[in-house]
VEXDREN-2710 file (C-alpha; in Angstrom, 1 decimal):
% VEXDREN-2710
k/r/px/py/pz
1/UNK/0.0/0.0/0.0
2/UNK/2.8/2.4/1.1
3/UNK/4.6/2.0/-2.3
4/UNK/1.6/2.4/-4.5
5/UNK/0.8/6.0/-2.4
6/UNK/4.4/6.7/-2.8
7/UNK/4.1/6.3/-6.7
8/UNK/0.9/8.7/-6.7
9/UNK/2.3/11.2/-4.3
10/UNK/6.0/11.2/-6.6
11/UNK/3.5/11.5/-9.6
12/UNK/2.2/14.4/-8.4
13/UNK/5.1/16.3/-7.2
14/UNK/6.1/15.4/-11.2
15/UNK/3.0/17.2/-12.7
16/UNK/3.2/19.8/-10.5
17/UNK/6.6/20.8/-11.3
18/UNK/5.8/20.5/-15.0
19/UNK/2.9/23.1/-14.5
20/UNK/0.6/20.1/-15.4
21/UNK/-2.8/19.2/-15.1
22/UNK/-4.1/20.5/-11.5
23/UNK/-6.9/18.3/-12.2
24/UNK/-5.1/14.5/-12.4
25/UNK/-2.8/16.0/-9.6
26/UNK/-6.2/16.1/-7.5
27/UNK/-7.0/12.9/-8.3
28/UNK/-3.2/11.1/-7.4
29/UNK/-3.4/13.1/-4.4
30/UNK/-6.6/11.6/-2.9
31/UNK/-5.6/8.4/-3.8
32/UNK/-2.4/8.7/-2.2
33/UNK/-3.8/9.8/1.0
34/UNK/-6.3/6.9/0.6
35/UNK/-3.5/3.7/0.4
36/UNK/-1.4/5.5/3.2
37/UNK/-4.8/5.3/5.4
38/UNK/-5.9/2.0/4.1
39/UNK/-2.0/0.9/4.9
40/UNK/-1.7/2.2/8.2
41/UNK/-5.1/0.3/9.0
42/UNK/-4.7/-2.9/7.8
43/UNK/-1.0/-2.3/9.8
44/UNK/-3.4/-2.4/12.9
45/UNK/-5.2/-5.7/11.7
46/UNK/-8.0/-3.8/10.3
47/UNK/-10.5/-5.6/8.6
48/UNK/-9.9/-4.5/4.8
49/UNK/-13.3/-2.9/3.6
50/UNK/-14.1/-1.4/0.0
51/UNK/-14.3/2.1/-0.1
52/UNK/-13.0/5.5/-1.5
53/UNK/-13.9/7.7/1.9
54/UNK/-11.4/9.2/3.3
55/UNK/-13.5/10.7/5.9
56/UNK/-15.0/7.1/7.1
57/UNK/-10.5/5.8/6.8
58/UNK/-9.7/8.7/8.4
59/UNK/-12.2/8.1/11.5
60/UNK/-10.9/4.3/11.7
61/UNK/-7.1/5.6/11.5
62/UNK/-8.4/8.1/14.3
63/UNK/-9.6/5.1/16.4
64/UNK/-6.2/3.5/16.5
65/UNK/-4.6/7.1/17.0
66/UNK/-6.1/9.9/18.2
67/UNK/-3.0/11.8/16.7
68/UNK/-4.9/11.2/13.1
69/UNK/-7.2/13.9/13.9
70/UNK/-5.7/17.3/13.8
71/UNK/-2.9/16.3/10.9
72/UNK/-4.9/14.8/8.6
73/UNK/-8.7/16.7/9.1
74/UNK/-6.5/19.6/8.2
75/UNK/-5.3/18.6/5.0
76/UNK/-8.0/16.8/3.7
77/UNK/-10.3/20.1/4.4
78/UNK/-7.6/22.4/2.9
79/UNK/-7.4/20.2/0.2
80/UNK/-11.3/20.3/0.0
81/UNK/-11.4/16.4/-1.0
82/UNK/-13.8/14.8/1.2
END
């Protein structure tokens, strides 16, 4: 999971620094938040469950670490991508 967020956060970083498409780097970015979450949980013997809400992953992730809450709930609302 880790090395599949990697690859969409490094693929951002790319299109930004081209002046690319603000758009797809939306898109990568989400979806690197998502594995990191989904990684971290399944880490903590989470039960893997199918789903594309970071809100409901970030409130499981928050469960296991109450640290979760003011680091991530800020980004995801600056990023507006909940």
């Amino acid at each position: 999971m880790f090395e599949k967020g990697n690859h969409d956060l490094e693929t951002v970083k790319m299109i930004i620094d081209s002046s690319g498409y603000p758009d797809v780097e939306g898109v990568l970015l989400k979806q690197g938040i998502e594995k990191y979450l989904k990684g971290y949980l399944i880490f903590k013997w989470w039960k893997l469950v199918k789903t594309h809400d970071l809100k409901k992953l970030l409130d499981e992730s928050v469960n296991y670490n109450e640290k979760f809450k003011d680091s991530m709930i800020y980004l995801i609302k600056t990023l507006d991508i909940i």
